[in-house]
C-alpha atoms as an extended CHARMM CRD file, in Angstrom:
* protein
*
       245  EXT
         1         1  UNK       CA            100.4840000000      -85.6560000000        9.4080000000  PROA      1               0.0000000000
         2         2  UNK       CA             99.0420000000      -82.0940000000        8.1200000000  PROA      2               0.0000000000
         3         3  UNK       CA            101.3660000000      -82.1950000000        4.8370000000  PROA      3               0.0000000000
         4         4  UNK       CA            100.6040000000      -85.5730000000        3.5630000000  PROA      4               0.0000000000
         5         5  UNK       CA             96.8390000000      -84.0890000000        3.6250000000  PROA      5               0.0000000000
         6         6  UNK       CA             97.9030000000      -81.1250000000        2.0620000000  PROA      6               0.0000000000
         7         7  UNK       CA            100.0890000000      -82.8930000000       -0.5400000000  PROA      7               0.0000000000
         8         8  UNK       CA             97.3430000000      -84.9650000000       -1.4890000000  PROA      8               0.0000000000
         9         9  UNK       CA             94.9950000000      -82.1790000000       -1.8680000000  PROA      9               0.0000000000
        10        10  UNK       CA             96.9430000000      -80.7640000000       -4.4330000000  PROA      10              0.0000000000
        11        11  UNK       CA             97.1720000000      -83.5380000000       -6.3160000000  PROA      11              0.0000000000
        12        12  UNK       CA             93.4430000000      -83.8910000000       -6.3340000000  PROA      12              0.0000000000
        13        13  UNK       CA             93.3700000000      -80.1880000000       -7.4610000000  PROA      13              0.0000000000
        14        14  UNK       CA             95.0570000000      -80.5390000000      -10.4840000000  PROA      14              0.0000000000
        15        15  UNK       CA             93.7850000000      -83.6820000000      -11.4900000000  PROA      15              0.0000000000
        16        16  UNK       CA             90.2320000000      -82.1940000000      -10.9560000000  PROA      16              0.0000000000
        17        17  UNK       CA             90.9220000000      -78.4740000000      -12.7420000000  PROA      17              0.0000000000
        18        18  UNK       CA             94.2910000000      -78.6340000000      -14.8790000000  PROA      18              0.0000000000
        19        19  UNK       CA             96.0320000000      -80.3540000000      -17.6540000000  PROA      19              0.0000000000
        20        20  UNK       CA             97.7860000000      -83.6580000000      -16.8070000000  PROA      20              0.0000000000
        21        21  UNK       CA            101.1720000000      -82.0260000000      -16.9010000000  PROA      21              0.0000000000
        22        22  UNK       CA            100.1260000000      -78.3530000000      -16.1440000000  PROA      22              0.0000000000
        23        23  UNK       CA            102.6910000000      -76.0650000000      -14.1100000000  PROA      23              0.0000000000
        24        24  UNK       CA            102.5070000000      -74.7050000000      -10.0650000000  PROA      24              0.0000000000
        25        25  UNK       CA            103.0430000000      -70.9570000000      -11.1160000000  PROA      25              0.0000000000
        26        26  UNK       CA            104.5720000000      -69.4800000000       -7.7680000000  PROA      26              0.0000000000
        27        27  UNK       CA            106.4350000000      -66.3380000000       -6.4160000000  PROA      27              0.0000000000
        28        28  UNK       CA            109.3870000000      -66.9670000000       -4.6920000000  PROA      28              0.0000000000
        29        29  UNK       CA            110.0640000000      -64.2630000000       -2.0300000000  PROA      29              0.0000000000
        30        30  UNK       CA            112.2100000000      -66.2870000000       -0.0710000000  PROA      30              0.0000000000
        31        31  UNK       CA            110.0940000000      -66.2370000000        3.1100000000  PROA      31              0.0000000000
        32        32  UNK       CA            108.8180000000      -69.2570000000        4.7880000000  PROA      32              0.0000000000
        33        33  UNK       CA            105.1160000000      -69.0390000000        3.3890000000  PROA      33              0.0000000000
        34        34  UNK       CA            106.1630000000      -69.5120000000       -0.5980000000  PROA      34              0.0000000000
        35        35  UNK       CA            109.4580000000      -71.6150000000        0.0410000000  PROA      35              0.0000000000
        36        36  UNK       CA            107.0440000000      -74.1090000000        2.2600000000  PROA      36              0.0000000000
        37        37  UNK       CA            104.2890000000      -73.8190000000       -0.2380000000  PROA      37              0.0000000000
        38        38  UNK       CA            106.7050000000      -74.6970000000       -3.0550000000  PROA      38              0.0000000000
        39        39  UNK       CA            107.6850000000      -77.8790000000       -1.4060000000  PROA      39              0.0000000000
        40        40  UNK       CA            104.6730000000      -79.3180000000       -1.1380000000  PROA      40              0.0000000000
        41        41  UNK       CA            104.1140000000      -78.6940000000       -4.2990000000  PROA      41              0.0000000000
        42        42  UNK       CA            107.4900000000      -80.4190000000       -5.2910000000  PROA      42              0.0000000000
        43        43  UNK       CA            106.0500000000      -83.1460000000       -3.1220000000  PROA      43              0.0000000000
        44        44  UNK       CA            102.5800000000      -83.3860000000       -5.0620000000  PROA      44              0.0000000000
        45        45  UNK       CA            103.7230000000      -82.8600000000       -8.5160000000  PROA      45              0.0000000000
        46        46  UNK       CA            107.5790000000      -82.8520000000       -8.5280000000  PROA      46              0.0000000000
        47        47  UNK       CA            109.8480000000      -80.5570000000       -9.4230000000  PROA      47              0.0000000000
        48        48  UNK       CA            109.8260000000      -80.1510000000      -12.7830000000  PROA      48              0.0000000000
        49        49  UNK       CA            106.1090000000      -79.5390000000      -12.7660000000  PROA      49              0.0000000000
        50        50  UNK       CA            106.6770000000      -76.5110000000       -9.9760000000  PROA      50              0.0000000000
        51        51  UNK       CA            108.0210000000      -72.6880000000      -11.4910000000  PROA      51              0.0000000000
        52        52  UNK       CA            109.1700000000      -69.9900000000       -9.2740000000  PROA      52              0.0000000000
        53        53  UNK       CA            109.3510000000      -66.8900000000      -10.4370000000  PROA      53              0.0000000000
        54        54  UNK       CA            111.1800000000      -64.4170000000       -8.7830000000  PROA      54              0.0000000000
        55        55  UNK       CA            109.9630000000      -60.9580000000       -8.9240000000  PROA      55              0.0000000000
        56        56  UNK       CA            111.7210000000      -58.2810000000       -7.1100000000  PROA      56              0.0000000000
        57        57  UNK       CA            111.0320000000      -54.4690000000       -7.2770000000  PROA      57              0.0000000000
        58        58  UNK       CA            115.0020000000      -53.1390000000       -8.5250000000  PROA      58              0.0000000000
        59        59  UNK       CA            116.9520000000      -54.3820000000       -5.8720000000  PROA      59              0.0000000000
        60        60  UNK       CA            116.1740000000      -56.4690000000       -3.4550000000  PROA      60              0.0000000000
        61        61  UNK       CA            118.9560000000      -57.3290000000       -0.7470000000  PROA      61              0.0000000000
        62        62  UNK       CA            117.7600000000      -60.6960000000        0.2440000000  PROA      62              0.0000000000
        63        63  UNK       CA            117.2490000000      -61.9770000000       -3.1650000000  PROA      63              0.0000000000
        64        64  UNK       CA            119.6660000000      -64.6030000000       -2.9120000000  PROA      64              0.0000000000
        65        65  UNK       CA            117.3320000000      -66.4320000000       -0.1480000000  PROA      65              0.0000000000
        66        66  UNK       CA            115.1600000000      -66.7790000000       -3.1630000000  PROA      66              0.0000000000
        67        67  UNK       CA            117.6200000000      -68.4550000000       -5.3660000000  PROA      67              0.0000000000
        68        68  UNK       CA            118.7230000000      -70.6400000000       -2.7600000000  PROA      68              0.0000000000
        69        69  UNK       CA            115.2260000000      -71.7700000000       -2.1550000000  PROA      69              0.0000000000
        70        70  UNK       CA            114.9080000000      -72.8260000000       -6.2160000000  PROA      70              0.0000000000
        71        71  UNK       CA            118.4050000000      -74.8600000000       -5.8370000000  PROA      71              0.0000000000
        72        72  UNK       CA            117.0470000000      -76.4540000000       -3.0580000000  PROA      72              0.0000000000
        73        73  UNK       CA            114.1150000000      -77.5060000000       -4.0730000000  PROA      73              0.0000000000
        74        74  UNK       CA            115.5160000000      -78.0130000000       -7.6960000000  PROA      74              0.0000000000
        75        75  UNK       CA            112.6220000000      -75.9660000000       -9.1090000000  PROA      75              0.0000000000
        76        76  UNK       CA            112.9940000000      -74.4440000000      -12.3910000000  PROA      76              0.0000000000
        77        77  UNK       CA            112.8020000000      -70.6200000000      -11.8910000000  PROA      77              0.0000000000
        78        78  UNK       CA            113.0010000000      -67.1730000000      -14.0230000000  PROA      78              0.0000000000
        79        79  UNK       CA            113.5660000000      -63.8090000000      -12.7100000000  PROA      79              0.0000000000
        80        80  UNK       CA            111.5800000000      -60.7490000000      -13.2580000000  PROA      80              0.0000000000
        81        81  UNK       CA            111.9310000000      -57.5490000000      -12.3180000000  PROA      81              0.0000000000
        82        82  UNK       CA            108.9780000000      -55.2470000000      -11.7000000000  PROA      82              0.0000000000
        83        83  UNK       CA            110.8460000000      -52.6090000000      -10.5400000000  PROA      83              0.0000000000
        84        84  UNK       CA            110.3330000000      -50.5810000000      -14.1040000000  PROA      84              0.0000000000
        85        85  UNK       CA            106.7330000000      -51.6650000000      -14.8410000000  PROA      85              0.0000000000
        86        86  UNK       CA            105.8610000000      -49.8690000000      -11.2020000000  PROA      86              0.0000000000
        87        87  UNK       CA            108.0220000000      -47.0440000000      -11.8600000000  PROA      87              0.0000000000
        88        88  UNK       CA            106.2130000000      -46.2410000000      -15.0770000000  PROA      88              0.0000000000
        89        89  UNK       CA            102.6790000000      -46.9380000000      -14.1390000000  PROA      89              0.0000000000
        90        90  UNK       CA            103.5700000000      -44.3720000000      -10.9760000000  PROA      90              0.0000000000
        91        91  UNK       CA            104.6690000000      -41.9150000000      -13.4610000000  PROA      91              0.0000000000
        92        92  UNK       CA            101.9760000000      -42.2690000000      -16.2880000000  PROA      92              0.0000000000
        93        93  UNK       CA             99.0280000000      -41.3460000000      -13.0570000000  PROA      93              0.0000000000
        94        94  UNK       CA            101.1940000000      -38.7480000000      -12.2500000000  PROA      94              0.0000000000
        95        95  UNK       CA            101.3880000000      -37.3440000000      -15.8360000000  PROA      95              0.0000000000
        96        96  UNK       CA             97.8940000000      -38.2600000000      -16.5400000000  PROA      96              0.0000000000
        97        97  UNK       CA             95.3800000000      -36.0360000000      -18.5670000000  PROA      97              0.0000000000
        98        98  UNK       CA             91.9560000000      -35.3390000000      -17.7760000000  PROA      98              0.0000000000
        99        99  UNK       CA             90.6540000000      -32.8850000000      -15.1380000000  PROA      99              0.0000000000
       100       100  UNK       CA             92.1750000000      -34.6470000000      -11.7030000000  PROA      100             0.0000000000
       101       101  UNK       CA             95.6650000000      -34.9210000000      -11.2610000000  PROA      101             0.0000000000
       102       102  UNK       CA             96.8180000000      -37.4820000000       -8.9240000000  PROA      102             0.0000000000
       103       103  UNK       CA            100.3040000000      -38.0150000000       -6.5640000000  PROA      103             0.0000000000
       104       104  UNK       CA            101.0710000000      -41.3510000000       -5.7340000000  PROA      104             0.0000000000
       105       105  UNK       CA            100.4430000000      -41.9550000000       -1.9260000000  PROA      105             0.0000000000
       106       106  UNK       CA            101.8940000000      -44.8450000000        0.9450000000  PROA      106             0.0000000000
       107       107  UNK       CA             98.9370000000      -47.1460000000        0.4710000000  PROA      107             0.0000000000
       108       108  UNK       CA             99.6920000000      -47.1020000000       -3.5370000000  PROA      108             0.0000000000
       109       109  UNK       CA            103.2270000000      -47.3610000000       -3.2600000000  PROA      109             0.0000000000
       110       110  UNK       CA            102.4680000000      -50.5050000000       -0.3340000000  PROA      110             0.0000000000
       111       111  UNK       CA             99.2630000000      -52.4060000000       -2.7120000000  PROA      111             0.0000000000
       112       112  UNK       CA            100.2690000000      -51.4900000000       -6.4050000000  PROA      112             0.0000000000
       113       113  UNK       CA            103.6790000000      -53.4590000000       -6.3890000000  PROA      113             0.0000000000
       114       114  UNK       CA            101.8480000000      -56.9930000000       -5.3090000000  PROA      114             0.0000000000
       115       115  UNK       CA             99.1560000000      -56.3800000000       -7.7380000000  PROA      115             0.0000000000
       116       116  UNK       CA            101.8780000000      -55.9330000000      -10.3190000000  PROA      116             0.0000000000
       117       117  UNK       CA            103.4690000000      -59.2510000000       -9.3080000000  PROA      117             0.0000000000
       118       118  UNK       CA            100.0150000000      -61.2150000000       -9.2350000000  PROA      118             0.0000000000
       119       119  UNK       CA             99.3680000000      -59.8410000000      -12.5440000000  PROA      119             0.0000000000
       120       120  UNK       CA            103.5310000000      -61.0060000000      -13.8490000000  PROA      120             0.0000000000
       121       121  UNK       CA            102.5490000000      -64.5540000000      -12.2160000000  PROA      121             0.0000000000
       122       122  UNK       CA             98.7340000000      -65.0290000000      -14.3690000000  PROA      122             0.0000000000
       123       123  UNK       CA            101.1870000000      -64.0730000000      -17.1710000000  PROA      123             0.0000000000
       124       124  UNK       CA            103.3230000000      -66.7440000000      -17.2590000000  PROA      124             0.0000000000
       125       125  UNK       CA            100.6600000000      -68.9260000000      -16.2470000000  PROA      125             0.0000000000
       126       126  UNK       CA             98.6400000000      -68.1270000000      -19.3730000000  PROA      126             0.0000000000
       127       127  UNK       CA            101.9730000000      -69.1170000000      -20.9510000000  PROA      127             0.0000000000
       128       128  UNK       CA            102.5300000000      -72.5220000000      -19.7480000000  PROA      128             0.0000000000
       129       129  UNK       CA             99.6040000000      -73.5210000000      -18.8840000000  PROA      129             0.0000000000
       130       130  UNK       CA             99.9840000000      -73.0740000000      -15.4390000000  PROA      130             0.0000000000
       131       131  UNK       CA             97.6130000000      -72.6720000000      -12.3150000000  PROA      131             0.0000000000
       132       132  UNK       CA             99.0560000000      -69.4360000000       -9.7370000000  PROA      132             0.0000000000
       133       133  UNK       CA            100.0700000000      -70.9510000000       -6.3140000000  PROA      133             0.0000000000
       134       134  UNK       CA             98.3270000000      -68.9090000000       -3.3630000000  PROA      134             0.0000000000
       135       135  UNK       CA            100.6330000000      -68.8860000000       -0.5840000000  PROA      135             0.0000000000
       136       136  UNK       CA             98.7770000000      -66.5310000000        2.2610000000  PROA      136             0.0000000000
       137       137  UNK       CA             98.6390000000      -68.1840000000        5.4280000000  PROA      137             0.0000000000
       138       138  UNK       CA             95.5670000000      -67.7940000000        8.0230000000  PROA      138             0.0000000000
       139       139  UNK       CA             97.1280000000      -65.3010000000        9.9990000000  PROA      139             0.0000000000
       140       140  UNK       CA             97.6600000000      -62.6580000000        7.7890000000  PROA      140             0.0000000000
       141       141  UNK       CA             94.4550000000      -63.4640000000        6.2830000000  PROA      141             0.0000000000
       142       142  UNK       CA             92.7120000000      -62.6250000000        9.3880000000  PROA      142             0.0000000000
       143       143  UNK       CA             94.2440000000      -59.5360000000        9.9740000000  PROA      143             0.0000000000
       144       144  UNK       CA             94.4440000000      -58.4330000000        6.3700000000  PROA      144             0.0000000000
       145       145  UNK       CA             97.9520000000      -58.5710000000        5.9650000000  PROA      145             0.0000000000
       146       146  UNK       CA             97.7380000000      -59.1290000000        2.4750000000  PROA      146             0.0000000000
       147       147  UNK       CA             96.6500000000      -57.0900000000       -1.1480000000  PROA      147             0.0000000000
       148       148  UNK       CA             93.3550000000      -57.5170000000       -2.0270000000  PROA      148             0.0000000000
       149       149  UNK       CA             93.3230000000      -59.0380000000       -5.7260000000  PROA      149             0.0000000000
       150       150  UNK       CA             97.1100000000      -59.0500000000       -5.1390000000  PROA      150             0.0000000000
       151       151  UNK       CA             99.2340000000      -61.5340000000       -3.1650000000  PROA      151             0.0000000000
       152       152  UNK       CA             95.7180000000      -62.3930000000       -1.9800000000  PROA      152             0.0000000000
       153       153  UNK       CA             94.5630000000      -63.9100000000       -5.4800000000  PROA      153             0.0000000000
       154       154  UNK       CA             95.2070000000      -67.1770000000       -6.9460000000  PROA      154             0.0000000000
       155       155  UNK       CA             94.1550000000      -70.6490000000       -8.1880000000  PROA      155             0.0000000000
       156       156  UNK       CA             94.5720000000      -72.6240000000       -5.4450000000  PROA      156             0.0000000000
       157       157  UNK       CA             95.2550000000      -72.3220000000       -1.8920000000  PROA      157             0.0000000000
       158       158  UNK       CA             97.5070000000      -75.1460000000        0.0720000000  PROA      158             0.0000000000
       159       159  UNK       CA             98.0560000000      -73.2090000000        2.9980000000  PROA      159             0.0000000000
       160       160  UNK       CA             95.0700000000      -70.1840000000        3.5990000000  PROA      160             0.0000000000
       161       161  UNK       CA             93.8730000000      -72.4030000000        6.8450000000  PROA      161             0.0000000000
       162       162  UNK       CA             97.0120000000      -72.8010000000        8.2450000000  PROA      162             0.0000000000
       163       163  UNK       CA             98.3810000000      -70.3140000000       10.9240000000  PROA      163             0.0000000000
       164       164  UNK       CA            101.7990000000      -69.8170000000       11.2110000000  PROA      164             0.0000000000
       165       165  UNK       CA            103.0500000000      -71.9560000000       13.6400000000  PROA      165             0.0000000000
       166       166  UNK       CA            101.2700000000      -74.5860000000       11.7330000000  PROA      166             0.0000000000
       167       167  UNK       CA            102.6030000000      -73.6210000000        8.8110000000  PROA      167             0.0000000000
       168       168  UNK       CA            106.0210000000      -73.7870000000       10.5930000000  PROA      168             0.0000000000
       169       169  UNK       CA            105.1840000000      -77.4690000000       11.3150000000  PROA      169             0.0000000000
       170       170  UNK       CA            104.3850000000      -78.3060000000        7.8320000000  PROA      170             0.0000000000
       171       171  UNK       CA            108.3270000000      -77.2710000000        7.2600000000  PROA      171             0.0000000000
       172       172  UNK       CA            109.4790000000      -79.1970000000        9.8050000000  PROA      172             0.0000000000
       173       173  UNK       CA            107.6250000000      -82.5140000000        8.5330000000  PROA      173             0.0000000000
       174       174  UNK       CA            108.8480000000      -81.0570000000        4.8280000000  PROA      174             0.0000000000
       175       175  UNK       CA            112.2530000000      -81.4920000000        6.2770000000  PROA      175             0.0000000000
       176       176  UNK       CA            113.3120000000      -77.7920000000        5.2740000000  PROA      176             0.0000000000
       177       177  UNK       CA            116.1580000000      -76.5160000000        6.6600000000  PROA      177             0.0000000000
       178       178  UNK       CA            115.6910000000      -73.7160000000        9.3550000000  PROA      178             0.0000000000
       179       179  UNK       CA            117.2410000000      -70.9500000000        7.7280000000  PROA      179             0.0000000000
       180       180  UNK       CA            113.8420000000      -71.3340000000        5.3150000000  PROA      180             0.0000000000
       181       181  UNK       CA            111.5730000000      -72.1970000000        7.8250000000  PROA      181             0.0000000000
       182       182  UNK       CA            112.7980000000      -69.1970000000       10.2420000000  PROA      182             0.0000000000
       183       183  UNK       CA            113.2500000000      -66.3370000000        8.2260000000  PROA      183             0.0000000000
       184       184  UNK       CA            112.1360000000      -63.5290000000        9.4380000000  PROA      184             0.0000000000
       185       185  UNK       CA            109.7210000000      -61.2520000000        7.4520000000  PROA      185             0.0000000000
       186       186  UNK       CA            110.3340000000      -58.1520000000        6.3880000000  PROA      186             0.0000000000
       187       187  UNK       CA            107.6060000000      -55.6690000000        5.5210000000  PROA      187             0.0000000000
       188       188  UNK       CA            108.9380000000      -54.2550000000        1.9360000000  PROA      188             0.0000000000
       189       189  UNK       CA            107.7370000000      -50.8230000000        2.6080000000  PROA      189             0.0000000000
       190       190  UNK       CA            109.0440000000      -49.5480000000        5.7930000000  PROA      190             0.0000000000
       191       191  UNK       CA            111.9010000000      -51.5980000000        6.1040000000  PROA      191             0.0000000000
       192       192  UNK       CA            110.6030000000      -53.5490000000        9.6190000000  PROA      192             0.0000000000
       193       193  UNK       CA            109.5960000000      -56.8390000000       10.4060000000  PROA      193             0.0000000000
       194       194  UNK       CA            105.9140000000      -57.8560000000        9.7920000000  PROA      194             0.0000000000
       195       195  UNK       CA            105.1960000000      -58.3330000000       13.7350000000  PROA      195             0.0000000000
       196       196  UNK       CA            106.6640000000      -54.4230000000       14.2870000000  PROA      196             0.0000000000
       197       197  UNK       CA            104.3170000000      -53.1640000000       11.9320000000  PROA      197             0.0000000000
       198       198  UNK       CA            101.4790000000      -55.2150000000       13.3090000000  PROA      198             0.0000000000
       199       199  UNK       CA            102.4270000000      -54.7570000000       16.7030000000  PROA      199             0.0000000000
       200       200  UNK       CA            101.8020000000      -57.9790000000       18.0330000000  PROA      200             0.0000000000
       201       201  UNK       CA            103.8270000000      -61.4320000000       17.3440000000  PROA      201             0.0000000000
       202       202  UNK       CA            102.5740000000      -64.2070000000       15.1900000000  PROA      202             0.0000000000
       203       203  UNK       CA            102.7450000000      -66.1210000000       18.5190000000  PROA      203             0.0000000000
       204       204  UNK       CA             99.6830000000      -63.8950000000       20.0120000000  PROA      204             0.0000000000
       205       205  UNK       CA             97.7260000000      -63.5900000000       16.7810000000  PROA      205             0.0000000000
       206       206  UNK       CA             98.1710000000      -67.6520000000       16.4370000000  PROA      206             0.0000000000
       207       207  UNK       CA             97.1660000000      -67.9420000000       20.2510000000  PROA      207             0.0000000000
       208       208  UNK       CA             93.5860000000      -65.2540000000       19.5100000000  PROA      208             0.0000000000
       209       209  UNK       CA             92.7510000000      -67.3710000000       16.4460000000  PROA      209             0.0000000000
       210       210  UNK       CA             92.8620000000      -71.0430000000       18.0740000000  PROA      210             0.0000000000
       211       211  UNK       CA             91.7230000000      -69.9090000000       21.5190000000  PROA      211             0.0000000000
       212       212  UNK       CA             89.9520000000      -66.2940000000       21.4790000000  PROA      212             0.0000000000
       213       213  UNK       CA             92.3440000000      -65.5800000000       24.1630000000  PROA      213             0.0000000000
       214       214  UNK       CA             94.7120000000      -62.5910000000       23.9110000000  PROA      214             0.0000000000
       215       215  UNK       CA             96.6100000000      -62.2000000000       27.3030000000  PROA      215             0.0000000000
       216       216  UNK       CA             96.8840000000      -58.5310000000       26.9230000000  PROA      216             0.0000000000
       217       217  UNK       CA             93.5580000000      -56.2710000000       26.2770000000  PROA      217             0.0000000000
       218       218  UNK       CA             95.1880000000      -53.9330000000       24.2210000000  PROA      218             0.0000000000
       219       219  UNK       CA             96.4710000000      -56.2400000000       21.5420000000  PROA      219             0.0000000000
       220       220  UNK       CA             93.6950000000      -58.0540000000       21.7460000000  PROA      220             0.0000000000
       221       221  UNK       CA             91.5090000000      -54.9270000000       20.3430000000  PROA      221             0.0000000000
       222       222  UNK       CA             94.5060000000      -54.1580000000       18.2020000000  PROA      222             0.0000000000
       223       223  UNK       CA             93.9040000000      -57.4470000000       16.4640000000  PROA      223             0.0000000000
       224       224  UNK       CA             90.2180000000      -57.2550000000       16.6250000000  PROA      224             0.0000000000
       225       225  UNK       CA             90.3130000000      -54.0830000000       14.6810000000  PROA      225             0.0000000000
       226       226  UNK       CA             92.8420000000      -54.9060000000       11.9070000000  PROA      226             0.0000000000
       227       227  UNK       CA             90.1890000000      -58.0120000000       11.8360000000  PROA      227             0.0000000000
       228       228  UNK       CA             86.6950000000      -55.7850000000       10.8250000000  PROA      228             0.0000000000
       229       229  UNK       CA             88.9080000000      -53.5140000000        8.5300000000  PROA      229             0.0000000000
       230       230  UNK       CA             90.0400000000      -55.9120000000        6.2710000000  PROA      230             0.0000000000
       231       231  UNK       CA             86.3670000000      -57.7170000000        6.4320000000  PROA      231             0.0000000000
       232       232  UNK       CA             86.2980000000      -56.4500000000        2.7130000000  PROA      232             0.0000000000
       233       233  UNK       CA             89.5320000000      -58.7370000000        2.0900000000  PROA      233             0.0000000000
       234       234  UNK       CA             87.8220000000      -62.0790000000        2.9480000000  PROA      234             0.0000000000
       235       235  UNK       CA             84.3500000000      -61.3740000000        1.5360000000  PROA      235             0.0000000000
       236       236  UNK       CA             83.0850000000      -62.1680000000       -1.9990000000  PROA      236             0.0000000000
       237       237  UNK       CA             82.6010000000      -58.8160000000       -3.9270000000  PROA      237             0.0000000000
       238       238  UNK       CA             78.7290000000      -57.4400000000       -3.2060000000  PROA      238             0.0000000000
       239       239  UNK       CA             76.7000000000      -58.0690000000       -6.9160000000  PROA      239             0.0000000000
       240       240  UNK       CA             74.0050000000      -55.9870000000       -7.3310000000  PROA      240             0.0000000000
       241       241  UNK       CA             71.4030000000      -58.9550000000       -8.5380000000  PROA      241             0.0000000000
       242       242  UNK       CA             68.3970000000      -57.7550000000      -10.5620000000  PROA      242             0.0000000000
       243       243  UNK       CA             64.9300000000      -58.4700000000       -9.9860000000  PROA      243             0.0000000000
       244       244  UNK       CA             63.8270000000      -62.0030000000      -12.0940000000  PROA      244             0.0000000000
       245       245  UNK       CA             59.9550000000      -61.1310000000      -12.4950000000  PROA      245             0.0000000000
């Protein structure tokens, strides 16, 4: 079974890079990816060695998916909200000196808020010692659907070569109820679901990246493209490496 493997290997991660009673630092949206991530690492450490920390941006309407998730699990959890840290950092470039003068734009307003939480989450961390739970799945990974040195970033990585209906599966096994496992996601921007903003369903982009095969041509090439634009996303940054002799 996939999540005795992946219970295991998280046990061999801290072991091998932590502190014998160091902390699973993780956000806590309330989507599938972080509440099935959060189990398994209930499973490989238990819960008292698993944080969630909540994070949302002022209100959030579904927040109370996230608290049932940390009751569930009985994971310790603390709530913070970014909403005035993002606020002010939008204001102070807007009011900033100097000779350019800058207005906050969509793809600010859509990357700056995860960057903020990923920053809240190696905060805490540094204060109990933790190590910051990566919970990005292999879907949105190959399409991007993530914040480069944002949601994107972390320690470790249960669950980064798992699509979604695998990642699904690993909830079943977890024995999770449904209302966890089946959430749909919402994109925080725009207020749809993450397969209307794509414009595909997981169910296609999990069919492409097993198979290659993509039923319809058009989605196909729609997924194919999100793929080479977010190349930068999956590569390590380019070093410039001087010459030795």
């Amino acid at each position: 079974m996939q999540k005795e493997k992946i219970v295991e290997w998280i046990k061999n991660y801290f072991i091998e890079n932590a502190a014998p009673d160091a902390v699973a630092v993780i956000g806590i949206s309330g989507g599938k990816d972080s509440t099935i991530v959060a189990a398994l690492c209930v499973e490989a450490l238990g819960a008292e060695r698993v944080l969630g920390v909540l994070m949302p941006q002022g209100e959030q309407s579904d927040i109370d998916v996230s608290y049932a998730v940390c009751e569930y699990l009985k994971i310790p959890w603390t709530k913070i909200n970014i909403g005035e840290t993002v606020y002010s950092l939008y204001d102070a470039i807007h009011d900033g000196g100097g000779e350019r003068k800058f207005r906050i734009n969509g793809l600010a307003m859509m990357n700056t808020p995860a960057r903020i939480r990923m920053t809240t989450l190696y905060a805490i961390s540094s204060i109990v010692d933790g190590r910051v739970v990566n919970t990005c799945n292999a879907c949105e990974t190959f399409v991007g659907w993530e914040t480069k040195y944002g949601d994107s970033a972390g320690d470790f990585s249960p669950v980064g070569d798992l699509t979604v209906n695998e990642l699904k599966s690993v909830g079943y096994e977890l024995g999770l109820p449904d209302k966890f496992i089946e959430k749909i996601p919402l994109d925080g921007l725009c207020g749809k679901t993450d397969e209307e903003a794509l414009g595909f369903t997981y169910e296609e982009l999990d069919k492409f990246i097993h198979t290659g095969v993509c039923d319809n041509l058009e989605t196909k090439e729609k997924i194919l493209e999100l793929h080479r634009q977010s190349e930068h996303k999956r590569n390590k940054m380019p070093m410039y490496i001087k010459s030795r002799f």
